[in-house]
N, C-alpha and C positions, 0 to 999 in steps of 0.2 A: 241504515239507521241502527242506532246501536237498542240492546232490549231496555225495554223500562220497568218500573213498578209503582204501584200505589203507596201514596204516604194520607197520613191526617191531614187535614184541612187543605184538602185539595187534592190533585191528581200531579202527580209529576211522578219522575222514574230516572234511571243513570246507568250511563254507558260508559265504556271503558274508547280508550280514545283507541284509533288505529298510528299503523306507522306515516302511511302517503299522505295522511292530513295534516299531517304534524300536532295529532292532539293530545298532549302531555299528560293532563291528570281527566279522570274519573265526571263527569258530566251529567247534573238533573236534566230529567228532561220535563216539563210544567207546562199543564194544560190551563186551556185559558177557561174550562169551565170544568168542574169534577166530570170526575170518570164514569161515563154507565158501564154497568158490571158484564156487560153482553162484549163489551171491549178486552175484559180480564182474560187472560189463560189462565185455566181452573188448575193447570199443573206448576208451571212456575210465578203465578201471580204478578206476572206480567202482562203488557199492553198485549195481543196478539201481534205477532209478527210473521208474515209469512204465513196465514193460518191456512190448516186444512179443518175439515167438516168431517165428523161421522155420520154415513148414509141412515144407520139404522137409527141413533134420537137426535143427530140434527145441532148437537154441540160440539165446537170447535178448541183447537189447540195450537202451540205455535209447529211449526212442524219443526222446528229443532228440538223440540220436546216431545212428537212420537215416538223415536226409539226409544229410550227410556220407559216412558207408558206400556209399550209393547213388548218390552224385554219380560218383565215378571208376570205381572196380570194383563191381558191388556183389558182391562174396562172402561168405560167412561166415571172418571174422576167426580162426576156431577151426580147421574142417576145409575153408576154402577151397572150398565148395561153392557154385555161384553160387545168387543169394538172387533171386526172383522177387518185385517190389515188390509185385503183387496177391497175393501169400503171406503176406505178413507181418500177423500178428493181435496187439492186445493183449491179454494176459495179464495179468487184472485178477486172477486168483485166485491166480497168484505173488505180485504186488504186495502181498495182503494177508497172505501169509506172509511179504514180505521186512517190510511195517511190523510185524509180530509180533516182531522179534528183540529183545530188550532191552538196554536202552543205560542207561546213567550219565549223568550232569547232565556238558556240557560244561565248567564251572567245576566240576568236583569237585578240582582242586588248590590252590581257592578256597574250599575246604571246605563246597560243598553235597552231600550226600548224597540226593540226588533218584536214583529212577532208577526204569522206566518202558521202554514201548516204541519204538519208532521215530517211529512216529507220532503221541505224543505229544510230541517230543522239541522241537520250535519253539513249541509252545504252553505247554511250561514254559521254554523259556529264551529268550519274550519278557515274563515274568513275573520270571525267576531275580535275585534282590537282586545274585548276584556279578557281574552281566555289567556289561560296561563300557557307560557314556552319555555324552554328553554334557551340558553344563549347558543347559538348557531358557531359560535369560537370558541362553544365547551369549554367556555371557564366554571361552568357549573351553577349560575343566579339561574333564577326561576323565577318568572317576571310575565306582569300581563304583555299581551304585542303591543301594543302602544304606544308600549314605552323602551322598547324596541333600540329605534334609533339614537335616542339618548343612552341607553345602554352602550351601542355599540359605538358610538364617536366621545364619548366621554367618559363609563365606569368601568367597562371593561378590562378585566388585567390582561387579557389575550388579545387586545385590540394594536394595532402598529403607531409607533408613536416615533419623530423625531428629535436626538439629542438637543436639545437647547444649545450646548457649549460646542459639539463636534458634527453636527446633523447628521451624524447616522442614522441608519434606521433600524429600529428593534424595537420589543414586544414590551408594552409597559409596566408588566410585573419584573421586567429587568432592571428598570431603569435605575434602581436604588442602588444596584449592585453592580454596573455598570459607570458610576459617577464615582465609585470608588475609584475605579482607575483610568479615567478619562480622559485622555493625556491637555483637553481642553481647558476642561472646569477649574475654574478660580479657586482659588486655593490661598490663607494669609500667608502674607510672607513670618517666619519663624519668628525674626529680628525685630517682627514690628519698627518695619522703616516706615518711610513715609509713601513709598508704594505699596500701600497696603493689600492688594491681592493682584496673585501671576499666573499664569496657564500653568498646569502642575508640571507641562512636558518643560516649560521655561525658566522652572525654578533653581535649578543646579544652576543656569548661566546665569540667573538673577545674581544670586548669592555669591559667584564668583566675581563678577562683573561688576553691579551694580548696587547692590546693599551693603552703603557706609557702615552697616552697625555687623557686618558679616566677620567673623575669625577667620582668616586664611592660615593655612601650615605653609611652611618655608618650600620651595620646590624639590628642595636636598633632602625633607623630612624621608623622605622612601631609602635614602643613604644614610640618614642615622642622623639629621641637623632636625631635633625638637622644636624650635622655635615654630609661637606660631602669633599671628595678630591681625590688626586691621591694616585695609589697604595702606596707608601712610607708614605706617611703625614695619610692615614687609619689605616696604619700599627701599625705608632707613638698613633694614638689616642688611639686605640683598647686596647691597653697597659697600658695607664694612666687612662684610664677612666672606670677602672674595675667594682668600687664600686659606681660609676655613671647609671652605666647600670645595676645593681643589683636592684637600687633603683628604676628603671625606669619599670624594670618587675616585681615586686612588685605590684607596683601602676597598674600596664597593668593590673595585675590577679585578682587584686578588682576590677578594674570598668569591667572588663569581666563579671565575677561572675551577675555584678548589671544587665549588659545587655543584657545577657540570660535568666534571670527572667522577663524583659520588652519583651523581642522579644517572648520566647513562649504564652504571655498574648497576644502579639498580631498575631500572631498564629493560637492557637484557634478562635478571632477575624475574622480572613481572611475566614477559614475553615466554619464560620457558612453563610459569606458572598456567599461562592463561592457555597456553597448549591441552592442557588438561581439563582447567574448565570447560574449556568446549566439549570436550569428551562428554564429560559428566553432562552436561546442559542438553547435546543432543541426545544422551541416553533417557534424560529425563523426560523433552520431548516425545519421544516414541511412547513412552507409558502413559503420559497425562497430556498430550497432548489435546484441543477439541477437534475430538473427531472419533469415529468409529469406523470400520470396515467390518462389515458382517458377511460373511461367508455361510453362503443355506447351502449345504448338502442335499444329496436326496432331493432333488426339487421336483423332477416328475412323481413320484413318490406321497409327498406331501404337498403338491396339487392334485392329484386326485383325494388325499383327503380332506383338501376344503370344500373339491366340488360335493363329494359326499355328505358336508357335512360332517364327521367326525372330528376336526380337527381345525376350525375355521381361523384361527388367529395361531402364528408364535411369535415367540418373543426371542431378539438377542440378549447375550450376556449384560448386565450394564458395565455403564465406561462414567468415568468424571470427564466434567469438561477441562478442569486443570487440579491442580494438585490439588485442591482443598476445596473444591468447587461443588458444582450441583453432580447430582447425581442421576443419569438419566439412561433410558432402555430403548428400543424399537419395538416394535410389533408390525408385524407383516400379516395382510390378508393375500395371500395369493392370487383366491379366484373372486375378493373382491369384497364388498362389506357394504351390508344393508340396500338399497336401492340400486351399488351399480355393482351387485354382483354378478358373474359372467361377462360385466363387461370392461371392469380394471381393475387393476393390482392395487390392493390401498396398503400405506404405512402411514403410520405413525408414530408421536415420543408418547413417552410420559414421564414424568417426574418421579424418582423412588423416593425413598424417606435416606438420606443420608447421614453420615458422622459429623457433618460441619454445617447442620442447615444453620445452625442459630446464628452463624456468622455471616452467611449469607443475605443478599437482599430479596425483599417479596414483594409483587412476585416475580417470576422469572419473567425475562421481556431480552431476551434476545434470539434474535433471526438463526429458521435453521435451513439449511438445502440441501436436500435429501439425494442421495445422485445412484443411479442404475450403471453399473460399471460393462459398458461394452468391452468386451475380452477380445478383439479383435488383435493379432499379435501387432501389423503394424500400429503403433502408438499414437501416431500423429492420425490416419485416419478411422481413431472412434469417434464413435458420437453417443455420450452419453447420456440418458434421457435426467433431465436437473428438475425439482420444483423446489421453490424455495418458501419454508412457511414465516410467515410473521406476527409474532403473538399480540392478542391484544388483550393487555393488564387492567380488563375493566372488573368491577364488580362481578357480572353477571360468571367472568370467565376463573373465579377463584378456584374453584373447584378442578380446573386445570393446573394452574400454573400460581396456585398460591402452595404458601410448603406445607408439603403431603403431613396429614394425621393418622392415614393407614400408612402401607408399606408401598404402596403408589396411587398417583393420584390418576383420575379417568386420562384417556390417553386424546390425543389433539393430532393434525398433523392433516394429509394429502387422503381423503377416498379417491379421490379421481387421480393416482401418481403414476401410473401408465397404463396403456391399453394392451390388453392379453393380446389382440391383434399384434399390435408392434415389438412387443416382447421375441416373439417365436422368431421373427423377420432378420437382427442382425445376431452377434453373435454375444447377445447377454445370457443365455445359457451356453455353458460347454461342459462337459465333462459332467453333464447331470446337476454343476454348479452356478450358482448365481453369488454377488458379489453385490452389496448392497451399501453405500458410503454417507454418513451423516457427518456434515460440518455443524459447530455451532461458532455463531460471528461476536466475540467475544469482545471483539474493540469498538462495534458500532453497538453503543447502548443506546436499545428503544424510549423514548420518551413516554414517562408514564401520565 
């Protein structure tokens, strides 16, 4: 049950929804008769919830409100009688006289006329048609359930719809932008003939073929014969102009001749050029390429100072993911970070503040895969330990992966990216060195 509170002219209270019930906004909860005050918690002026009993006067609290209570004073809030912490009992048989009080459907000005006890009061109103959801295809409306199904087979721009003209199938906020070039969709014809509309993929053969009111150019136009007209007056020329057009590919197949001797000169030209772009391109590669290779020295060295504590995180140099791109670092926990440490190696990115964010987009939404380089000499049999992360561009995650306002932003990535067990096991240490490899996937952009 979520906590409540007293309001004027009645009793009711409001909880905040959970994730597994799918309860989206904030919820009164309204009693069917005012509140007696023996119900209230004297500390948060709440319904009690959970309540325990002090032994010494006999007045209760929620118990998620004793700590608090007992942190600074602990007294009783009512008669200021100090509260002894081994005193305080729960009061499970209050509890089931406060779930007894009966309540109204929190949407009843939503016209559900539900009503029931306290304790049934979350289990019909993560059922109740009037509460507010959201759409389940994350297009973003916020909508009672009810109305739901209407949403979903009729408003929804995320919902799956097929082409009218091509029966594909695609997502109906495409569809507008999709009928641009749909090789089906009717389309007028230019000429306003008297087939007024043609599948756009049939249009060229209309217009050649079949559209009286169409210009046609001469077949010789690409050899230098201008003439151009409707089908009958092509017909007429085509006929007279025989030994016109003789003359005309003639003259075409000399100056051909002349300009395939100039173009393979220049040709081989290109070919000696392009020797060298490659040079350049692959040297460019190596610098801005996405990717990193970090090299930790010292690695016994500096796991012992994480297990101690001195030294619990470093960081690599940073690297761009391409030439003018984001600008991004690692950070390595060795002997592990927060919750699984002693028991995996965590990495992470983070985002720095770079010379080209503004040109950049936000926020960052592409896939990274972190990879532990087994140094093993034969090549073919490593096995390098991979996790790959994939960011998600929501609100909540700005603070990651929107563009940094300090000089980096909080860092994201793998705690759990491998086990100190499996570590020691092949040969990702040698020579005291580890070898630690971040790709980012630069061609597969995350859908935001």
């Amino acid at each position: 049950m979520p906590p409540v509170r007293n309001s004027s002219g009645g009793a009711s209270g409001r909880g905040g929804g959970g994730g597994g019930g799918g309860i989206t906004e904030e919820v009164d909860v309204v009693f069917l008769e005012s509140l007696d005050k023996k119900y209230e918690c004297p500390v948060c002026g709440q319904v009690l919830r959970y309540p325990v009993q002090f032994e010494e006067c006999g007045h209760r609290c929620c118990s998620s409100c004793l700590p608090d209570l007992l942190r600074v004073a602990p007294r009783c809030p009512i008669d200021q009688q100090t509260i002894d912490k081994d005193k305080v009992y729960a009061d499970k048989a209050f509890q089931k006289e406060t779930d007894s009080l009966g309540v109204k459907c929190s949407f009843f000005e939503r016209g559900c006329n539900w009503t029931g006890v306290l304790s049934e009061l979350m289990s019909h109103i993560e059922g109740c048609d009037r509460m507010l959801t959201t759409c389940p295809m994350r297009c973003g409306v916020e909508f009672q359930k009810r109305f739901l199904e209407k949403h979903r087979l009729e408003d929804c721009p995320k919902r799956d719809i097929q082409c009218q003209f091509c029966e594909i199938g695609l997502v109906a906020e495409q569809e507008a932008g999709h009928l641009e070039t749909c090789t089906k969709f009717l389309v007028p014809c230019p000429n306003k003939c008297k087939k007024k509309e043609v599948a756009r993929e049939m249009m060229q053969e209309h217009l050649e073929n079949e559209c009286m009111r169409q210009d046609l150019c001469c077949p010789f136009s690409t050899y230098g014969c201008d003439f151009s007209g409707r089908k009958k007056q092509l017909k007429e020329h085509i006929a007279e102009k025989q030994l016109n057009h003789m003359e005309i590919l003639c003259s075409a197949v000399k100056q051909g001749d002349k300009n395939q001797e100039k173009q393979q000169k220049q040709i081989l030209e290109m070919e000696k050029k392009l020797v060298g772009v490659e040079r350049r391109v692959g040297g460019l590669e190596n610098l801005f390429g996405p990717q990193l290779v970090w090299r930790i020295d010292n690695y016994q060295e500096k796991l012992a100072e994480a297990k101690a504590g001195k030294k619990a995180t470093i960081f690599s140099p940073p690297f761009l993911t391409n030439r003018h791109g984001y600008k991004l670092a690692l950070s390595a926990c060795l002997y592990g970070d927060g919750k699984f440490r002693g028991q995996y190696m965590s990495l992470f990115a983070c985002i720095c503040k770079g010379e080209n964010d503004a040109l950049l987009a936000w926020p960052f939404a592409y896939k990274l895969t972190f990879q532990l380089i087994d140094q093993c000499e034969d090549v073919s049999a490593r096995k390098n330990i991979v996790y790959t992360v994939t960011p998600n561009p929501c609100k909540e995650n700005r603070p990651f992966l929107g563009r940094p306002l300090g000089e980096r932003n909080a860092s994201f990535g793998a705690a759990r990216f491998a086990e100190l067990d499996a570590i020691g096991k092949l040969d990702y240490i040698k020579d005291d060195t580890m070898y630690v490899k971040v790709t980012v996937d630069l061609e597969n952009l995350l859908p935001l």
